[in-house]
C-alpha positions, 0 to 999 in steps of 0.5 A: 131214858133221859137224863136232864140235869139242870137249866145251863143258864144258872150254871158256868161251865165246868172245864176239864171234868174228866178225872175228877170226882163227879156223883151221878146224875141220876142218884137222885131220881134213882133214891128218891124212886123217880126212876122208872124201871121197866116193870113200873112203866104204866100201860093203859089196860095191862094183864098180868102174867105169871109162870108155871115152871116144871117140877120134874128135871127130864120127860115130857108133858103127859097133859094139863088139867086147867080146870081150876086155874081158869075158874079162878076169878079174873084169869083170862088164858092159860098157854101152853105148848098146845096154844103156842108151839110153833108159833115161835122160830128158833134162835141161836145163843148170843154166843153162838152168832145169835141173840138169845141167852139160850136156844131151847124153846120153852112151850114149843113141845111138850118136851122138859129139858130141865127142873125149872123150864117154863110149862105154862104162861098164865094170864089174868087181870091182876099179878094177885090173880095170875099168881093164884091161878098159876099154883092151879095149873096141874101137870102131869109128867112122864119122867126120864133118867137125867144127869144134873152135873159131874160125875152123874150116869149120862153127864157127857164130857166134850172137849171145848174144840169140838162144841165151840169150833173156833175155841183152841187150847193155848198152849207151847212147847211140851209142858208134860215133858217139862214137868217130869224134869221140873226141880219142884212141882206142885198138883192139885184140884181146885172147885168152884161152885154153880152161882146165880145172879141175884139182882134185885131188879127181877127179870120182867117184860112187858109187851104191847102191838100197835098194829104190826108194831111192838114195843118191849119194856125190859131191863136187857143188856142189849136191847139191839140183840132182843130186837132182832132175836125177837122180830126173828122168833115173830117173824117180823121186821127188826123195824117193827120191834121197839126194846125199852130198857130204862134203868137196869136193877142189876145185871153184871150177866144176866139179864143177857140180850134176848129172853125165853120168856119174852116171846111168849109174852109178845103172843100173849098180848097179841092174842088177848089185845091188850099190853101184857106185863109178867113179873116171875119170882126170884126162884124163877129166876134160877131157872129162866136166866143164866147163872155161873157153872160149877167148874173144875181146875187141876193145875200142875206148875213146875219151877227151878229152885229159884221160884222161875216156872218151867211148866204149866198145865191147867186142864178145866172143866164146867158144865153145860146145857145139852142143847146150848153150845156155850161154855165160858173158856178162861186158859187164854187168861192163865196161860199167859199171864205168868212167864212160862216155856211150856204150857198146855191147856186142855178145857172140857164141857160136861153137858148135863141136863140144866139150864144153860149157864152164862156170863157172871161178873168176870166170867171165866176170871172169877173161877180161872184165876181162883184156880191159878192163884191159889196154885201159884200161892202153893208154889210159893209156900213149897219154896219157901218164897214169899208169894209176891216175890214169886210173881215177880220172878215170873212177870213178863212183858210179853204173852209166853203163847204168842210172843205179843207184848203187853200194851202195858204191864203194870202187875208188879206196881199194883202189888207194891203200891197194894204191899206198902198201904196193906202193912204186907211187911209185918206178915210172919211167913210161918202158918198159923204164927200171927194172933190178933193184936189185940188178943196176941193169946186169944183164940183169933188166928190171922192170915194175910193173903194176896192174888193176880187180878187181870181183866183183858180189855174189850171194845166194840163197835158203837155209833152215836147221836151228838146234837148241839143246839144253839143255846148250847144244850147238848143231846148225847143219845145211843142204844146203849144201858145204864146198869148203875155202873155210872155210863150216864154220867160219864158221857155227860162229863166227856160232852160236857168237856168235849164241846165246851158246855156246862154239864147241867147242859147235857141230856143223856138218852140210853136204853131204847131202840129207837136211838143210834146202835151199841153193843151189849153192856158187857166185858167192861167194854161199856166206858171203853167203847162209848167214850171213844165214840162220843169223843170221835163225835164231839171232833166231828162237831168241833171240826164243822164249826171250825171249817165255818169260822175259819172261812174266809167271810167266818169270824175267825178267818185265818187262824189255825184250826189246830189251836183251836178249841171249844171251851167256856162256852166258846170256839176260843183261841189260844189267846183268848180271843173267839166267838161264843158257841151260839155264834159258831153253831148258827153259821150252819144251822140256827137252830143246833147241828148233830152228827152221828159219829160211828166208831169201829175200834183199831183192830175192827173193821167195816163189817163190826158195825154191820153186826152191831146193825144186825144185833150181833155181839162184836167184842174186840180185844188186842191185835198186835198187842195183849191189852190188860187191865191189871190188879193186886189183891190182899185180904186179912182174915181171922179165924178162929181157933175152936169154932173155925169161925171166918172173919174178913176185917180187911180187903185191899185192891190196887188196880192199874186199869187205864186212864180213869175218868171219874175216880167216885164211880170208879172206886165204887166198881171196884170196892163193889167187885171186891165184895162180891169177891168176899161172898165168892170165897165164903158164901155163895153156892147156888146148891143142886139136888136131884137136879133142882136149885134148892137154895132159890131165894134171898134168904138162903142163897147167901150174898154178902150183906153190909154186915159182911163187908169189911174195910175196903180200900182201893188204890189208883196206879198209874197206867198211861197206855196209848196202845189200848185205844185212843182214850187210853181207856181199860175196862174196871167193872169186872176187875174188882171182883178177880182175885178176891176168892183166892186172896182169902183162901190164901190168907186162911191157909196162912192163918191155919196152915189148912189149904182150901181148895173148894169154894165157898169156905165155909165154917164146916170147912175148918177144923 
C-alpha cells in the first residue's frame, strides 16, 4: 500500500523526527474510509464464496445432498472434498518449518477433525446468494468419540520435547530437593482460559489467475509465508503468486501466514474463470483461525524467611490439535526472570480434538506470567513483604539457567518510577482494610496490585528498497505489514531523518509481494527489525553521495567524510557549508539512486535472509546476552462488598522498553495492551461444549469496551541499551498487555482476601 503525504515543496524539512510525537500518515485515509482493506479491492466479474463448516467435532462425511443449494438462484458451484481432494499438497505449520498456521486439509478427505472444519465452499453470484445457499448444503455424518480438552477420555498428554524436538525444559540444580528444605514454601494451580482473536477485520481472501499467474488480496502477517506455502499447496512457482496484504483490520496473531481457506479459493477462481472473493463469518472465524489455548500452571516457590527464592518449579500445560505439532512454550521466560539456585521446568500438550491454537498477543507471556506473578504476589503475602520489595530481593542482573547477563535490566526502575506516580505508598498492607475514599463506610472494598511485564526482544532478517530522486522524494518500500501499530510512520520519520528530506517527502509501500522480503509482523520485532534495516539503507545512500562529492573533481573534494551528513535538504558540513541534495544525487544519476539494503541481525547470519527469501520465519533473540524489555504493572480494583461487583478505575504501566521513536503511537501500543490485559483478567473465555465454541460472536465473547476501560497512564523509563541491536530499539506491542491479568487478580485479593487463580474473574467468583 502506498503512503504519500504531501507535496515536499510547500514543506521544510523536518530535522531529528525520531522521538517526538508524530500522528500517523495514515489515520486520515484510515478514518475518512480511504483506506482499502483487502475485501474492498474491486475485482471486474468477482463471485462470491461462502463456508460450510462441519456441525459435528470427529467422523467422517457419509455424503452431500446439494440439491437445494444449487437451485438457489445465482449459485454457481458447490465444492467439496469430491471436487477438490488432492488437488491441494500438504504443508507444514509456520512454526514447524513451513508456512501455514495449520496443516490439516480442509476438503482433502472426508474425514472432520474438529467442530468448525470446513465442508464445503459455496460459490454464487452475489455474498447474499452464496450465504442462502451455503445454509442449503446438507450433510450427513457418521460420528466418532472425541476429547474436546483436558481431563476428557482420549485427551493424550505429550511432554513438549517429544512433539517439538528442539524445545528443552529450562532448568538447574535440584528444585525438588530444594523445595523440601525451603524455609517458606508456597503451591498452587493457576488456569487460563481458551481466547479468540476478534478483529474486526475478518479473515478474507480473494483470488484471481491471469494465465499461470495469481494474485491473492488478503489481510496476512506475512505475505512472503502464504506466497510460498500457497505456490507450494498449487504446485506453482513462488514468482507466480502475488500476496496483497493493504492495511490489516487487526491482527496481534491471527490472521498468521498461510490460510486453510485460501487455496481452495485459488482453485475456485481457477475452475470458474473469474476472481473469487469469500468473506466467512466471525463465528467462522473461531474455527478456521487460530485462537489462544487453555493452559495450566502449578507453580511451587520456595524462599528463606528473608523473601530470597531458593526453588522454583512451574510445571505447564495447554492444549493442542492432534494433527499440529505446536504448542507456545513460556518457562524460558519464567525460569529466568527471578534470581534463583534451583529451578525445574516441565511443560506438557494435551492434544485434543480442536483446531489447532496459535500466537495471541504475548503469546506464552499472557498465560506464563499470570501464573507466575500471582504466585510470587502469594509468596510475598505469606511473608509478610510488600510484594515490590520481594522483586527486588530477587532481581538479577544475570539469567539464573545460563549465567548470561541481561543487555539491560531496568525492572526495579519501572516499578519505582510505576510506585511513585501510582500513589503505591497509601496501600494499607491488610486485606480487605482499604474503602472507597469517598465512601470510607460504603460497600466498595479497594485493592491495590502490581505484577512483572517482561517481553524478550526479537528481530529478524529484513531487506529493503530506499529510492532517492533527485527532487528529493524518497520511496522506502518492503514486504513488510501495517497492522495499525504505526510501522508506516515510523519509517517515514527514520527516512525522513536518515536522508535529510521533509517527511511529506516520503512515500511508504508495505504489504505486497512485489516489494523486497520481510518477515512476519510478530514477536514485536516489526519496529526492531525494519528500523535497523532502513537505517543501514539510508548509510548506504549517504555513503555513494558522499564518495562522489568528496572525489576529487566532486564539490566537496577534500573534506571528511565522516563529518559529513545529510540534513535540510543538503550533504552539509559541520560548518555549514555543502551542496543541496539534488546536486549530490545527479552526480550519479539525474534521475534519483536506490539501494536495497539487506539486514541480518548481529546474532543471525547469511542463511537468515535465505529463509526470509524462502518464506520461512526467522526470529532472532539474544546471543551472548538476555535482551528484554521490561515493565511494571498496577491496578486499583473496587469491589463490592454484597454484589462482588468488580470495578477497575485505574491501570498504570511503567515500561523500559529501548529507545522510543514516537512516544504517540508508542503510548497508544501499551495503553492498548493494558486494555486487553483488563478483558484477559475479567472478561474474556472463549466457552467450549461437547467440543463446540459456544460463545462465537461479538455479542457474547465479552472484550473490553470503552465503557470498561478505566484511566490509563503510561510512563517511558530510561533504557539506553546498546547491546540490543544497532538502533538500540525493543519491541513494546506485546509488553502492554503482560502483566495486567495478574495485577488485577492481585489486587482483588488485596481488596478481599479471596485469591483467584482462575481467569477470567467474573462476578460469580466472588463471594
Amino acid at each position: 500500500m502506498d503512503h504519500p503525504i504531501a507535496d515536499p515543496a510547500k514543506t521544510g524539512a523536518e530535522e531529528g523526527l525520531l522521538g517526538r510525537p508524530q500522528v500517523r500518515v495514515d489515520g486520515p485515509a484510515k478514518v475518512t474510509g480511504r483506506a482499502r482493506f483487502s475485501s474492498d479491492v474491486p475485482l471486474k466479474g468477482c463471485a462470491h464464496a461462502a463456508l460450510v463448516t462441519s456441525t459435528i467435532v470427529r467422523g467422517r462425511i457419509r455424503g452431500f445432498d446439494l440439491s437445494a443449494a444449487m437451485a438457489t438462484p445465482g449459485c454457481l458451484r458447490v465444492f467439496t472434498h469430491r471436487e477438490l481432494a488432492g488437488r491441494i499438497a500438504p504443508v507444514k505449520h509456520l512454526m514447524a518449518g513451513g508456512y501455514a498456521n495449520s496443516a490439516h486439509l480442509p476438503l482433502g478427505s472426508d474425514e472432520v477433525a474438529y467442530a468448525g472444519q470446513i465442508v464445503a465452499l459455496v460459490v454464487a453470484e452475489t455474498q447474499e446468494a452464496a450465504t442462502a445457499a451455503a445454509a442449503r448444503v446438507r450433510v450427513a455424518y457418521a460420528e466418532a468419540p472425541f476429547a474436546a480438552t483436558f481431563d476428557e477420555a482420549g485427551a493424550e498428554t505429550v511432554r513438549l520435547a517429544d512433539l517439538k524436538p528442539e524445545h528443552a525444559d529450562p532448568g538447574r540444580g535440584d528444585a525438588d530437593a530444594a523445595l523440601a528444605r525451603a524455609e517458606v514454601r508456597i503451591a498452587a494451580r493457576y488456569e487460563t482460559p481458551t481466547q479468540h482473536h476478534n478483529p474486526m477485520e475478518l479473515f478474507t481472501t480473494a483470488c484471481f489467475w491471469e494465465g499461470r499467474r495469481l494474485t491473492v488480496h488478503e489481510p496476512s502477517r506475512y505475505v512472503g509465508a502464504l506466497q510460498h506455502g500457497l505456490a507450494a499447496q498449487l504446485g506453482l512457482a513462488p514468482e507466480d503468486v502475488r500476496v496483497v496484504s493493504g492495511p490489516i483490520g487487526g491482527h496481534f496473531g491471527s490472521k498468521l501466514a498461510l490460510s486453510q481457506h485460501t487455496a481452495l479459493v485459488a482453485l475456485a477462481a481457477r475452475d470458474l474463470g473469474r476472481p473469487v472473493s469469500l468473506v466467512p463469518t466471525r463465528r467462522q472465524g473461531f474455527t478456521i483461525a487460530n485462537h489462544r489455548p487453555e493452559t495450566r500452571h502449578d507453580i511451587r516457590l520456595g524462599a528463606d524467611r528473608d523473601g530470597r527464592l531458593t526453588a522454583l518449579v512451574h510445571e505447564a500445560t495447554m492444549t493442542t490439535s492432534r494433527f499440529d505439532a505446536f504448542a507456545m512454550e513460556g518457562t524460558d521466560v519464567t525460569a529466568s526472570l527471578y534470581a534463583c539456585p534451583d529451578i525445574r521446568t516441565d511443560e506438557r500438550a494435551v492434544r485434543v480434538d480442536r483446531n489447532t491454537p496459535g500466537p495471541m498477543r504475548a503469546p506464552p507471556e499472557v498465560p506464563y506470567l499470570f501464573a507466575l506473578e500471582s504466585a510470587v504476589d502469594e509468596m510475598a503475602w505469606t511473608l509478610g513483604l510488600d510484594p515490590i520489595e520481594l522483586r527486588r530481593r530477587n532481581d538479577t542482573p544475570t539469567d539464573p539457567v545460563s549465567g548470561k547477563p541481561f543487555s539491560s535490566r531496568p525492572l526495579m526502575a519501572c516499578f519505582d518510577a510505576g510506585a511513585a506516580a501510582f500513589g503505591w505508598a497509601r496501600r494499607d498492607p491488610r486485606p480487605g482494610a482499604m474503602r472507597d475514599d469517598r465512601l470510607p463506610d460504603g460497600p466498595w472494598r479497594v485493592g491495590l496490585g502490581c505484577a512483572t511485564s517482561v517481553r524478550p526482544v526479537k528481530i529478524a532478517a529484513a531487506t529493503m528498497r530506499v529510492a532517492l530522486a533527485a527532487d528529493g522524494r524518497v520511496a522506502v518500500e518492503t514486504a513488510h505489514h501495517e497492522i495499525g501499530n504505526g510501522i508506516t510512520t515510523l519509517l517515514a520519520m527514520a527516512a525522513a531523518d536518515g536522508l535529510g528530506v521533509p517527511m511529506a517527502a516520503v512515500t511508504v509501500r508495505l504489504g505486497d509481494t512485489a516489494l523486497p522480503p520481510a518477515g512476519i509482523s510478530g514477536g514485536s520485532s516489526t519496529t526492531t527489525s525494519l528500523l535497523n534495516t532502513l537505517a543501514l539503507a539510508c548509510e548506504q545512500i549517504r555513503a555513494r553521495l558522499v564518495a562522489a562529492c568528496t572525489a576529487a573533481d566532486g564539490p566537496l573534494a577534500g573534506a571528511d567524510p565522516a563529518r559529513l551528513r545529510l540534513v535540510g535538504g543538503r550533504l552539509a558540513q559541520a560548518d555549514g557549508g555543502g551542496v543541496p541534495l539534488g546536486e549530490a544525487v545527479a552526480r550519479l544519476d539525474s534521475a534519483g539512486i536506490e539501494t536495497l539494503a539487506e539486514f541480518v541481525p548481529e546474532d543471525g547470519s547469511a542463511k537468515s535472509l535465505e529463509a526470509l527469501r524462502a518464506g520461512h520465519i526467522n526470529l532472532a533473540s539474544g546471543g551472548d546476552h538476555l535482551s528484554w524489555a521490561f515493565g511494571a504493572q498496577f491496578a486499583e480494583v473496587r469491589v463490592h462488598a454484597e454484589t462482588g461487583e468488580i470495578r477497575v478505575p485505574r491501570l498504570l504501566g511503567a515500561f523500559a522498553a529501548g529507545r522510543i521513536l514516537n512516544p504517540l503511537t508508542a503510548r497508544s501500543q501499551l495503553a492498548g495492551g493494558m486494555i486487553w490485559g483488563l478483558g484477559s483478567a475479567l472478561l474474556e473465555e472463549t466457552v467450549l461444549d461437547r467440543g463446540h465454541y459456544c460463545n462465537a460472536d461479538l455479542a457474547e465473547y465479552l472484550v473490553a469496551t470503552a465503557a470498561d476501560t478505566p484511566e490509563i497512564e503510561v510512563l517511558f523509563v530510561p533504557d539506553p541499551d546498546a547491546k540490543v541491536n544497532p538502533l538500540g530499539l525493543k519491541g513494546l506491542g506485546e509488553l502492554g498487555i503482560i502483566g495486567v491479568n495478574a495485577a488485577i487478580a492481585n489486587a482483588v485479593y488485596h481488596a478481599t482476601g479471596q485469591r483467584h487463580r482462575r481467569l477470567p474473574i467474573r462476578i460469580e467468583s466472588v463471594a
